[in-house]
N, C-alpha and C positions, 0 to 999 in steps of 0.2 A: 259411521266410520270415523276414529277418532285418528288428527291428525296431528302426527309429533315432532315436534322443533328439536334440527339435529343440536347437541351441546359441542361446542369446542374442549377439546381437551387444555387444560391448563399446562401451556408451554414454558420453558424455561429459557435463560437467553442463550442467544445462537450460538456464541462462543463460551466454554466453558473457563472456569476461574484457574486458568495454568497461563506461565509466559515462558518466553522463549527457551530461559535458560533451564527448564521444566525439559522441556522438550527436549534439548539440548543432551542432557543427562538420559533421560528416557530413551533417544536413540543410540547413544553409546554402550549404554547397559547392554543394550540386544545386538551390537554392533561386537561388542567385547565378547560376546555370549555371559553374559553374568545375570541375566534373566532370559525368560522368554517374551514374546513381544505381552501376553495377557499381565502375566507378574510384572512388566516393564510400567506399562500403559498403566494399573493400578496403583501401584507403588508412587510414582509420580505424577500422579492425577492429573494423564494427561488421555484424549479418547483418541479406542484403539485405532478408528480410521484413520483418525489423525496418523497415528506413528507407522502404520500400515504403508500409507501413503506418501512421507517422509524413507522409509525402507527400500519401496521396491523404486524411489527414480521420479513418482511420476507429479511430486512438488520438492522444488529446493528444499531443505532443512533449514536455510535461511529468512524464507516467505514468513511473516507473521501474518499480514493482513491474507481473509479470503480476497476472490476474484484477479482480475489478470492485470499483469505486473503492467508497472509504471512503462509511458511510450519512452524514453533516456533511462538510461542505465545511471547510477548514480553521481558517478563522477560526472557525467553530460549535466544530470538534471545541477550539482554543486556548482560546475563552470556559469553553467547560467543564472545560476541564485547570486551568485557572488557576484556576476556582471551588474545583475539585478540593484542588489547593495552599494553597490562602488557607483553606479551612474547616479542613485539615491543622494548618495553623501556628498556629492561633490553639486547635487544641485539640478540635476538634468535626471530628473525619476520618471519613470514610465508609469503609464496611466493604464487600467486594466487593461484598454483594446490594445494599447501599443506591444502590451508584455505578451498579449496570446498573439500580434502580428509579430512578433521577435521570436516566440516559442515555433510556430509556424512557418516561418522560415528557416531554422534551424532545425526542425526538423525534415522540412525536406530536403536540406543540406546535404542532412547526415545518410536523405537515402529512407527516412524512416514513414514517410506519409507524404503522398501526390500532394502538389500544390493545389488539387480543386479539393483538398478534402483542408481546410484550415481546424487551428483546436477548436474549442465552443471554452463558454466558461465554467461549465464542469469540468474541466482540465484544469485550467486557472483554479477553483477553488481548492480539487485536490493537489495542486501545487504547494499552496500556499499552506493547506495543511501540514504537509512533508515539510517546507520550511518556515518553521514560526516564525524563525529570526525578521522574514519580512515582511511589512505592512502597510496597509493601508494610510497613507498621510495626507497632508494639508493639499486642497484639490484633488482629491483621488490618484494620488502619486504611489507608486510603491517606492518602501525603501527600507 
């Protein structure tokens, strides 16, 4: 009995090579009716789920990144970056744990996460992603 090693299919990467404003155009063409969603989706090499999904509701047309949207909404998440910044420059920066204890309270503030559930710092790092502007400095200060 010979025994055969499954092969993986050669994958491509997860996101294909279109940006927003791709999409952007793509959904208005079918929105306009000036294509249909196949001629849309080709045309502007954007995939069809994508624009499918974009169509009927069931993701913003604004969402770029996959998975589930940011805990603040952006002006929240700005107020705090900016807080973030301005306490930095003037000399009083916050230190990773301090900025997810200040994240963490604000957001229960807001109503948005129990006080027994605090961020981790996978939060903090996708923070810091979303804002370049701030960074890591001298003693582990952001600013």
């Amino acid at each position: 009995m010979e025994i055969r090693q499954k092969t993986n299919p050669v994958r491509g990467p997860y996101r294909s090579s279109y940006d927003i404003d791709d999409l952007q155009r793509a959904f208005m063409a079918v929105k306009d009716n000036q294509m249909s969603i196949r001629k849309s989706a080709l045309y502007f090499n954007v995939p069809k789920t994508t624009l499918i999904d974009r169509l009927h509701g069931r993701i913003s047309i604004d969402t770029v990144k996959p998975g589930p949207d940011p805990l603040f909404t952006l002006d929240q998440e700005s107020l705090l970056a900016s807080h973030i910044q301005t306490m930095g420059e003037v000399g009083f920066g916050y230190t990773r744990q301090e900025t997810i204890n200040l994240a963490s309270d604000y957001a229960f503030t807001l109503g948005l996460r129990p006080r027994e559930k605090p961020l981790t710092d996978r939060w903090l790092y996708k923070f810091l992603d979303r804002w370049p502007k701030l960074m890591v400095k001298n003693q582990g200060a952001l600013i």
